[in-house]
Backbone as CSV, one residue per row, in Angstrom:
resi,resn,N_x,N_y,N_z,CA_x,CA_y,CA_z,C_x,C_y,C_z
1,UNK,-29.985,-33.265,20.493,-30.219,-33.557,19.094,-31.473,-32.836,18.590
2,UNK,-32.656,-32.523,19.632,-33.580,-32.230,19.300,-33.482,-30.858,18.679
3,UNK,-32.263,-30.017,19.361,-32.421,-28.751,19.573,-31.759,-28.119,18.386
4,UNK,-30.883,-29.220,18.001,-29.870,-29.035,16.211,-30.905,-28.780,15.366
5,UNK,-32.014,-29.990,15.348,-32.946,-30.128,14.348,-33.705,-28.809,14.087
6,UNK,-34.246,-28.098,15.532,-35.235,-27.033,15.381,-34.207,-26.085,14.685
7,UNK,-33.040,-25.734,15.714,-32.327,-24.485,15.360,-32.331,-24.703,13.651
8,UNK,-31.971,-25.966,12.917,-31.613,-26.136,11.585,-32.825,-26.097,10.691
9,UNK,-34.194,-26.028,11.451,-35.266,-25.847,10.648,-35.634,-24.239,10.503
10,UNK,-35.296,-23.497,11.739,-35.628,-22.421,11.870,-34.688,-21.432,10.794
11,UNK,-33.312,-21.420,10.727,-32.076,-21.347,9.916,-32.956,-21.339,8.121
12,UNK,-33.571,-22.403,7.793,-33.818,-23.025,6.572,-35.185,-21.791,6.584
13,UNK,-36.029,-21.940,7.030,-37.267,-21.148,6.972,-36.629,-19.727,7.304
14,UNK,-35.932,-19.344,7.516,-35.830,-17.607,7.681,-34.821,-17.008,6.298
15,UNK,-33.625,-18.138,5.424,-33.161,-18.099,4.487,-34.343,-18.349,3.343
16,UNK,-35.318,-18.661,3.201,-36.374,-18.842,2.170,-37.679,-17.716,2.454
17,UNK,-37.670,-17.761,3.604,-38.644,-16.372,3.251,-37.913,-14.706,3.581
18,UNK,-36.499,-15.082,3.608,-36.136,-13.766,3.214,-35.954,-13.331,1.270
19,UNK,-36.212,-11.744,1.584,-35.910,-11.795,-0.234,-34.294,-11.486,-0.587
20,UNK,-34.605,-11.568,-1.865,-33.066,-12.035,-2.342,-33.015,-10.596,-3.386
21,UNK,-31.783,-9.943,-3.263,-31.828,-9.030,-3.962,-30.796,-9.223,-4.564
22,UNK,-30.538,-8.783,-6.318,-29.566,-9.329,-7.039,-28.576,-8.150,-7.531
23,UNK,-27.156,-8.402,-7.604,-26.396,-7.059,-7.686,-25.660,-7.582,-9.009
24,UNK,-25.950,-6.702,-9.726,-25.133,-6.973,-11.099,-23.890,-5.985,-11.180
25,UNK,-23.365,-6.592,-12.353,-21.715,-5.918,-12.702,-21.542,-4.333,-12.565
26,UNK,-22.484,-3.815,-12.878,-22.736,-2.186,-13.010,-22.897,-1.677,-11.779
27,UNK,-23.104,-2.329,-10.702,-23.385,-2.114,-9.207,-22.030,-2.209,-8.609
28,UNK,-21.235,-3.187,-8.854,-19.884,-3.651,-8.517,-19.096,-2.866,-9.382
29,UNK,-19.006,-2.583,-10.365,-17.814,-1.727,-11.441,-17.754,-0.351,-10.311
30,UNK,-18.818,-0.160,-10.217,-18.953,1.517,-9.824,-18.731,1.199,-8.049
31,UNK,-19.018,0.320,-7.430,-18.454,0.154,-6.347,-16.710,0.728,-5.800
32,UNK,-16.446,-0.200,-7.011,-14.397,-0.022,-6.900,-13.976,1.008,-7.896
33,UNK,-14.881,1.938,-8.120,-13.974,2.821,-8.949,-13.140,3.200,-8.770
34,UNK,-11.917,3.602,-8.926,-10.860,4.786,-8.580,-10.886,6.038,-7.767
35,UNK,-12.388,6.416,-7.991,-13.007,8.017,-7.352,-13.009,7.375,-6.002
36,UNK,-13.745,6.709,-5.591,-14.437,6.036,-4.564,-13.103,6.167,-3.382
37,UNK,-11.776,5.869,-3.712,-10.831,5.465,-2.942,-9.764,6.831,-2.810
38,UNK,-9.529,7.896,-3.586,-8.937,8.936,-3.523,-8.800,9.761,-2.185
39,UNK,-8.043,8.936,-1.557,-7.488,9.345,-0.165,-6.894,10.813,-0.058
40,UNK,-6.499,11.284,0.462,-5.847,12.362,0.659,-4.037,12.317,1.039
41,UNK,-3.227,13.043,0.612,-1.957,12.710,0.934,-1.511,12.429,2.680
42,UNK,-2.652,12.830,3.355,-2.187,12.960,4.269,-2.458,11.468,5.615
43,UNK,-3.243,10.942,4.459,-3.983,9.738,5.419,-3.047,9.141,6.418
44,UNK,-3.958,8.292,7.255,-2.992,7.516,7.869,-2.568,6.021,7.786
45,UNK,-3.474,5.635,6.874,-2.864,4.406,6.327,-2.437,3.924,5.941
46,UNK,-1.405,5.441,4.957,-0.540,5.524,3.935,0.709,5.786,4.463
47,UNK,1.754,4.532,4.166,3.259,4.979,4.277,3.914,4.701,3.083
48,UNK,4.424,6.285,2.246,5.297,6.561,1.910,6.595,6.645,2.073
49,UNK,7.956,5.782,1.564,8.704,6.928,1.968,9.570,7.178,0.627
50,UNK,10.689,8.008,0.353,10.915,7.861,-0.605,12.294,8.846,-0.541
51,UNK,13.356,7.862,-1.251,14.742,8.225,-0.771,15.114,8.197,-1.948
52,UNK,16.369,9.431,-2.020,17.441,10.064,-3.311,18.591,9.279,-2.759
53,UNK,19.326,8.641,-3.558,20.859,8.136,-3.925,21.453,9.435,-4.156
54,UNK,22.511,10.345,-3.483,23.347,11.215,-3.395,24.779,10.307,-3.934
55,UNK,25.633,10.643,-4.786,26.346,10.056,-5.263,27.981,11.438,-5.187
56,UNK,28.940,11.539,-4.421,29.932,12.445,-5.475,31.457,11.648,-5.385
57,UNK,32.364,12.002,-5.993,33.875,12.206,-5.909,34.608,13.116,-5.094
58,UNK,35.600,12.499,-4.592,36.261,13.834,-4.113,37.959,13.641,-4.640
59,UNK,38.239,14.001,-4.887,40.472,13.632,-5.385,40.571,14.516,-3.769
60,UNK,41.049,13.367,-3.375,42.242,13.401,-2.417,43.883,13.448,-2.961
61,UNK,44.695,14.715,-3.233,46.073,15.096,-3.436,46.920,13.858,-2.995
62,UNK,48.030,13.534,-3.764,48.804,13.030,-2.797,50.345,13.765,-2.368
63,UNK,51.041,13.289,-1.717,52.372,14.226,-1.294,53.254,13.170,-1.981
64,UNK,54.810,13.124,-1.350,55.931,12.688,-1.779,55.659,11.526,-1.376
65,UNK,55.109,10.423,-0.518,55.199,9.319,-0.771,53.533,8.590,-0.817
66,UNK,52.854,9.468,-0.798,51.579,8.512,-1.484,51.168,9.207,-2.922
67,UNK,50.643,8.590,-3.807,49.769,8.923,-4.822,48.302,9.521,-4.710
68,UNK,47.647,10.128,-5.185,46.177,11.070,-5.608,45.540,9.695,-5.659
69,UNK,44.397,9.791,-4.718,43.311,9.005,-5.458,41.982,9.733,-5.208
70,UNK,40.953,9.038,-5.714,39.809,9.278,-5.678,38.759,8.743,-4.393
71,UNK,38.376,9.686,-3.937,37.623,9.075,-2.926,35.680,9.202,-3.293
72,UNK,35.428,7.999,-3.245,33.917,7.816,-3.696,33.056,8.152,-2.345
73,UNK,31.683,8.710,-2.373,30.739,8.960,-1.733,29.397,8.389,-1.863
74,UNK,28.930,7.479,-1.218,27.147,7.663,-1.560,26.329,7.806,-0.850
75,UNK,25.243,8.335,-0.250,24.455,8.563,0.571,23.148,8.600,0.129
76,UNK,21.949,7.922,1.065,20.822,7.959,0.799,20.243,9.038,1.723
77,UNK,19.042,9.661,1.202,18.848,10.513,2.307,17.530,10.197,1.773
78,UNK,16.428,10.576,2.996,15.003,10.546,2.871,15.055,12.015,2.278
79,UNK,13.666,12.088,1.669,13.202,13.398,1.065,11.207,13.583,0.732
80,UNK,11.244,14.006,0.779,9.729,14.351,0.653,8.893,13.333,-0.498
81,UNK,8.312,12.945,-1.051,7.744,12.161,-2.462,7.151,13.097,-3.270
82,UNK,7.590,13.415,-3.939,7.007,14.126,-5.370,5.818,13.582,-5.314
83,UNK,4.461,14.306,-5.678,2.599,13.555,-5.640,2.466,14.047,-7.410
């Protein structure tokens, strides 16, 4: 118990005679600017990815006992990201 008390006096006296320095809004605005964070495309903390919807038709003919239809396609494919 004794040893709470000191540690908790010592704690109290090193928070009061330290100084206190004060950071205002203009310190913090300019902290998070936009500039500040302008990574490079190539980072590594950055995952991109970024995929095209390929879409076509194709008519498949038909003969004497089936009919023409249409055959639908879609495919995603990865592709590079436009910056």
């Amino acid at each position: 118990m004794r040893l709470n008390r000191n540690f908790f006096l010592l704690i109290t006296l090193f928070l009061f005679t330290s100084p206190v320095y004060s950071f205002n809004w203009k310190e913090f605005l300019n902290s998070v600017a936009p500039d500040k964070y302008d990574f490079p495309i190539n980072a590594r903390n950055k995952n991109v990815t970024c995929w095209k919807i390929v879409y076509w038709e194709e008519y498949i003919e038909g003969d004497a006992h089936r009919s023409g239809h249409v055959k639908k396609n879609r495919k995603e494919l990865k592709i590079d990201c436009p910056y």
